[in-house]
C-alpha positions as CSV (number, residue, x, y, z in Angstrom):
1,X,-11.2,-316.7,136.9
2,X,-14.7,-316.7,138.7
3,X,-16.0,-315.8,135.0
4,X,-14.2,-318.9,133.9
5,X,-15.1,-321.2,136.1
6,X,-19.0,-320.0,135.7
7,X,-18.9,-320.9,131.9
8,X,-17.9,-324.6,132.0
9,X,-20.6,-325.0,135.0
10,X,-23.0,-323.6,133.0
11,X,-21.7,-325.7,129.9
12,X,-21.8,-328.4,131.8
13,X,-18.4,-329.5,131.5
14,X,-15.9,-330.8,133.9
15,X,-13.3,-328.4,135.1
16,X,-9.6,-329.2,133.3
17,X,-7.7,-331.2,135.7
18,X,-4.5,-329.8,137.2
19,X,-1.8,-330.7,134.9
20,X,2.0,-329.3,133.8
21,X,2.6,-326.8,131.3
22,X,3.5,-329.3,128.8
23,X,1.6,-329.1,125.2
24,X,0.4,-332.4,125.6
25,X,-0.9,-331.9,128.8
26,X,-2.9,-328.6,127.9
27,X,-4.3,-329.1,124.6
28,X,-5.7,-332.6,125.2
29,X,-8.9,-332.9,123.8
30,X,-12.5,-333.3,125.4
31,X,-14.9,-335.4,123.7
32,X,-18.3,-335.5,123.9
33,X,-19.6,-338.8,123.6
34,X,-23.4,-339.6,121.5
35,X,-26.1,-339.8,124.0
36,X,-26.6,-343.5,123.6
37,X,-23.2,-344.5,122.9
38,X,-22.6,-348.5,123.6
39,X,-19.0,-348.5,123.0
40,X,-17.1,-346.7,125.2
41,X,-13.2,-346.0,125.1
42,X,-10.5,-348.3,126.6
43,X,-7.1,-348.8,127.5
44,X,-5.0,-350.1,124.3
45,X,-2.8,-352.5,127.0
46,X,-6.5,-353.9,128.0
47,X,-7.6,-354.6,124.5
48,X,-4.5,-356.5,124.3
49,X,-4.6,-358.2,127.0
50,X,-7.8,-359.9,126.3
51,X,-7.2,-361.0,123.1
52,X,-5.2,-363.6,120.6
53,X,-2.8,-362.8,118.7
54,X,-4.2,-364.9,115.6
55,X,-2.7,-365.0,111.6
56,X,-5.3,-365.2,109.0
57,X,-5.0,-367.2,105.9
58,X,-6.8,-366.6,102.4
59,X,-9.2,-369.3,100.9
60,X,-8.9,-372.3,100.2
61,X,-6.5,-372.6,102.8
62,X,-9.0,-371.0,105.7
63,X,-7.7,-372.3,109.1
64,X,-5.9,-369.3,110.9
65,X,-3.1,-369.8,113.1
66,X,-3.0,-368.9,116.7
67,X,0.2,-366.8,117.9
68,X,-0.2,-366.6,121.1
69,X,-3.4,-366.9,123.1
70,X,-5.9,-364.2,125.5
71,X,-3.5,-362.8,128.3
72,X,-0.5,-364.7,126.8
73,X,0.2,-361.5,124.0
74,X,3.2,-359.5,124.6
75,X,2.4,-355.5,124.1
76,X,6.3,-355.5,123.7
77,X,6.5,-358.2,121.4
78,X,3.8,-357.0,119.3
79,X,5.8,-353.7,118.9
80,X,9.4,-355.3,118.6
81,X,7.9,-357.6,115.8
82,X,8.9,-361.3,118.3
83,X,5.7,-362.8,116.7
84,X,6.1,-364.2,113.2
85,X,4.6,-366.0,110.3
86,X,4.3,-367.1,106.9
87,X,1.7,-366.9,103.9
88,X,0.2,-370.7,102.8
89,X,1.9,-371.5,99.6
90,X,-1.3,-372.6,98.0
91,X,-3.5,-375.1,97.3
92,X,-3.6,-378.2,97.1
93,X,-1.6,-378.8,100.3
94,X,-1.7,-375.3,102.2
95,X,1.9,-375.4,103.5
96,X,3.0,-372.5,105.6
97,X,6.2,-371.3,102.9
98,X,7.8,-368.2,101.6
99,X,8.4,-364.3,103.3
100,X,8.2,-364.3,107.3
101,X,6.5,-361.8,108.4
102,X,6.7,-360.0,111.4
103,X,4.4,-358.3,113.9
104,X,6.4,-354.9,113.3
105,X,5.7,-355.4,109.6
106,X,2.6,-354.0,107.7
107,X,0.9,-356.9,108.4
108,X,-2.7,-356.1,108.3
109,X,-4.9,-358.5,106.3
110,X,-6.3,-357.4,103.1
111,X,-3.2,-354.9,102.9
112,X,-0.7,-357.8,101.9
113,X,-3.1,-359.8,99.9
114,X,-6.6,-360.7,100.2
115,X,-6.9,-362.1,104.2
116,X,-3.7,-363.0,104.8
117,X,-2.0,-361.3,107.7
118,X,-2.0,-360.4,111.5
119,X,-4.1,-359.7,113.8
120,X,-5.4,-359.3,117.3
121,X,-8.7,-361.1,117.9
122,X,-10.8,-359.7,120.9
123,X,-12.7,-361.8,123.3
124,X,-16.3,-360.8,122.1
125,X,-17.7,-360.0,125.8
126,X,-15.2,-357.3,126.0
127,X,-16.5,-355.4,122.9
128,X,-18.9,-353.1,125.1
129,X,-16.4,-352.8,128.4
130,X,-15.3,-349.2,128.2
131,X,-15.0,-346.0,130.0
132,X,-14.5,-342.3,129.9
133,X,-11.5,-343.1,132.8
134,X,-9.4,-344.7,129.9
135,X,-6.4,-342.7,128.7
136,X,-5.8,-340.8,124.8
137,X,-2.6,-341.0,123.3
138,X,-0.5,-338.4,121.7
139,X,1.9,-337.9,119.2
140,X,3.8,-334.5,119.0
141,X,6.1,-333.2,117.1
142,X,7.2,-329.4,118.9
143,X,6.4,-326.3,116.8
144,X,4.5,-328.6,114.3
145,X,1.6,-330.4,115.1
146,X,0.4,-332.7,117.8
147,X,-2.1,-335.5,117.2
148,X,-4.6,-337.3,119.9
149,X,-5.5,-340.7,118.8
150,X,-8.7,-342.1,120.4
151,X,-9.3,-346.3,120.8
152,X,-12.5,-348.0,121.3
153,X,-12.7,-351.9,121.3
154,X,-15.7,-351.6,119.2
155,X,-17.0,-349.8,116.0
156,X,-20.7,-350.6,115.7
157,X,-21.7,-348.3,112.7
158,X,-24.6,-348.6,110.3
159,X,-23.9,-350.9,106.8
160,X,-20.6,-353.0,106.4
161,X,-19.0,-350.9,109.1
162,X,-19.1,-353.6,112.1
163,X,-15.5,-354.1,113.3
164,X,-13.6,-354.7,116.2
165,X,-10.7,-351.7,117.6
166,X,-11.0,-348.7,116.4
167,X,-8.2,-346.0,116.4
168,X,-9.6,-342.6,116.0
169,X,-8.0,-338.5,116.1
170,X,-7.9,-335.3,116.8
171,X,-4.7,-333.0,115.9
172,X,-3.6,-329.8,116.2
173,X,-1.2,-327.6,114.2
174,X,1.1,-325.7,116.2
175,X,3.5,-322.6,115.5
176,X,7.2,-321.5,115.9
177,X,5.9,-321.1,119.8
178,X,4.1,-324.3,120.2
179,X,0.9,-322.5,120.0
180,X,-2.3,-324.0,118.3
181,X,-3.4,-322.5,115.0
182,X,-5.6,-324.7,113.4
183,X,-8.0,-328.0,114.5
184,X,-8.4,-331.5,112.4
185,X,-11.0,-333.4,113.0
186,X,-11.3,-336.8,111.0
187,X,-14.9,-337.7,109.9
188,X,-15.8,-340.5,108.1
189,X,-16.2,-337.6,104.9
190,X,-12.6,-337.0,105.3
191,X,-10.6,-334.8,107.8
192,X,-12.2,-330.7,108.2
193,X,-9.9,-327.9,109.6
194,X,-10.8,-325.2,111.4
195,X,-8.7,-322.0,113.2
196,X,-8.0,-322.3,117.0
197,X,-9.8,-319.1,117.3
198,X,-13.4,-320.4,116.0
199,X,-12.7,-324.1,117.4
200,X,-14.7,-325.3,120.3
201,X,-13.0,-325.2,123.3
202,X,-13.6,-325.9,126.9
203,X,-11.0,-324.3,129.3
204,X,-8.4,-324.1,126.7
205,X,-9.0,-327.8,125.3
206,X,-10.4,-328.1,121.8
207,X,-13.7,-329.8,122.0
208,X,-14.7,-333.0,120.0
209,X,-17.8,-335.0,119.4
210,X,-17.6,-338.6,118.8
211,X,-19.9,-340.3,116.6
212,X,-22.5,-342.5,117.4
213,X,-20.8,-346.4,117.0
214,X,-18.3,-344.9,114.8
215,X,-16.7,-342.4,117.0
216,X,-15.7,-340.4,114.3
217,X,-14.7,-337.4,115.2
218,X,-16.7,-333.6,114.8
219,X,-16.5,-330.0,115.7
220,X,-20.2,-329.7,116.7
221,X,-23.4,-331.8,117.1
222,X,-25.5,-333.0,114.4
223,X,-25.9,-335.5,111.5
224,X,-23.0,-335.4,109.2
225,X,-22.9,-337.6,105.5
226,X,-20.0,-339.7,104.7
227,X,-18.6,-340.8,101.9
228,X,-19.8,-344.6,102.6
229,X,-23.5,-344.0,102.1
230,X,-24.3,-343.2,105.6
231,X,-24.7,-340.3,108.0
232,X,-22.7,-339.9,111.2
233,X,-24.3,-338.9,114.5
234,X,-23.2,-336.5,117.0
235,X,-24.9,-335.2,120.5
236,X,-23.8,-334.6,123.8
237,X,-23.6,-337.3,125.9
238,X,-20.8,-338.5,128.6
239,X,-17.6,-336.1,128.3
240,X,-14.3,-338.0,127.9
241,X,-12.1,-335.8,129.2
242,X,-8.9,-337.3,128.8
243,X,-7.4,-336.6,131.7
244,X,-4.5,-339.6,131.2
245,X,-2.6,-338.7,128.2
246,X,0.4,-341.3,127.1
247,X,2.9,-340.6,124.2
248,X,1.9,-343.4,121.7
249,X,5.7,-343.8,120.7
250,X,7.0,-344.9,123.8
251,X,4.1,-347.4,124.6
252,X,5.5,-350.9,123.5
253,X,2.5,-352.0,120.6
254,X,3.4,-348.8,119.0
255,X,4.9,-350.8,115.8
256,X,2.4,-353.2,116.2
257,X,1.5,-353.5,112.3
258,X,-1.7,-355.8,111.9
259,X,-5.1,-355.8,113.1
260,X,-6.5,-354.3,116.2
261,X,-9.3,-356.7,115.6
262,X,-10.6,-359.8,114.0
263,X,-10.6,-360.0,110.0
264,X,-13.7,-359.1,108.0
265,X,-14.4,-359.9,104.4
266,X,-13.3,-356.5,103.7
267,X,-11.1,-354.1,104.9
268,X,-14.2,-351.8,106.0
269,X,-14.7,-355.0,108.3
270,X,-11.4,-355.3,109.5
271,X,-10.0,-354.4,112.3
272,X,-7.8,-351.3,111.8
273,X,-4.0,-350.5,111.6
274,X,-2.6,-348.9,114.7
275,X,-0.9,-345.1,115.2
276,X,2.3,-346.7,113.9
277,X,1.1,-347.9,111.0
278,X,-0.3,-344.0,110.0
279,X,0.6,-340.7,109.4
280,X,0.0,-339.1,112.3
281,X,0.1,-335.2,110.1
282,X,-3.3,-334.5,108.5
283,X,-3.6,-332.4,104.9
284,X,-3.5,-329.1,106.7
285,X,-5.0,-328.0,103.1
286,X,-8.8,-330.0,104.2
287,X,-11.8,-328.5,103.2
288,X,-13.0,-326.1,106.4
289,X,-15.7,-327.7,108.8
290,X,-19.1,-327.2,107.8
């Protein structure tokens, strides 16, 4: 124990907090944060509470429609799919006509044609309110895998990749005993894999660095290409230790299926689909981490 307990204050990391047996509770992830990270995590419930629920409507017909306005959004009505609209029929005229959509639907613009769709629009002054106090969420399945999803109200990356929410994740594959075998971490380069064994870890917790503005998530510091012509930046900053761990089915946005964020001209510069709205299993069969 003492030997322990000497290692994480020499790695400078915070001691695990006390916490049940659970395998949520044990294997939640620390994450390193960049050095100069502006955009810290947050509660999901916060980001909706300080934004409008908004639907966006393709040109010509530009004028989006407000839902429901900042602190008027229902987490369980986003979820339940109580918010509702239609697609403009068009020009000339731009009536509202045709398929309702609701908020439980995949609704995400530029997923059901061109801008049209749902989303949540943040005020703008919360983009940079964030702290390593907010809580990850989890999605486990026993004896198969279990998934940490990571939200930040801001992604300020390099390029076209300026958008507002970002869901990000860690998982873990697990065995007939609920014991970790392998890591996932999802890059911008696509998802890596490596065995429990060689995976950081801090105290029994797999460790995870977070890319500058992207928050992207690594096995180690360093600079790491992506696939969208830019590099991703890792270093160790503030540790988000995730000490408040919720299970993303039960919270009520979790079928939320539009934007967590305001609409871009593309989907890079959208804001992105929730946990519901994804497979929460990665390709176990990923190329290993470099």
């Amino acid at each position: 124990m003492r030997a322990l307990l000497a290692g994480l204050l020499l790695a400078g990391l915070p001691m695990a907090p006390a916490t049940s047996a659970s395998v949520p509770a044990t294997l939640t992830p620390y994450v390193y944060l960049a050095p100069d990270e502006q955009n810290k995590p947050v509660d999901a419930e916060q980001f909706v509470q300080h934004s409008a629920l908004k639907w966006s409507h393709s040109a010509p017909c530009p004028s989006d429609h407000q839902l429901a306005g900042q602190g008027a959004v229902s987490a369980a009505g986003l979820g339940g799919g109580s918010y509702q609209h239609q697609k403009k029929g068009g020009w000339p005229g731009c009536k509202d006509s045709g398929t309702y959509y609701r908020s439980n639907d995949r609704v995400r613009p530029h997923e059901i044609g061109a801008r049209d769709g749902m989303y949540l629009d943040l005020d703008n002054g919360r983009r940079g309110v964030g702290s390593t106090s907010a809580p990850v969420y989890y999605e486990y399945e026993a004896k198969n895998f279990i998934t940490y999803w990571m939200f930040y109200p801001y992604n300020n990356g390099p390029l076209v990749q300026n958008h507002e929410g970002d869901w990000e994740r860690v998982a873990i594959r697990l065995d007939a005993n609920d014991k970790p075998v392998t890591v996932a971490y999802f890059g911008h380069g696509g998802s890596c894999v490596k065995p429990w064994a060689s995976a950081p870890k801090s105290g029994g917790h797999p460790i995870v660095f977070s890319a500058r503005g992207t928050h992207a998530s690594y096995p180690r510091e360093g600079d790491f290409p992506t696939a969208l012509g830019f590099s991703d930046h890792t270093g160790k900053g503030a540790v988000w230790q995730t000490a408040t761990a919720y299970d993303a089915r039960t919270r009520p946005w979790f079928r939320f299926g539009g934007a967590w964020g305001e609409v871009g001209e593309s989907t890079h510069t959208t804001g992105p689909g929730g946990p519901g709205a994804k497979n929460p299993a990665p390709d176990w069969a990923a190329p290993a981490c470099a």
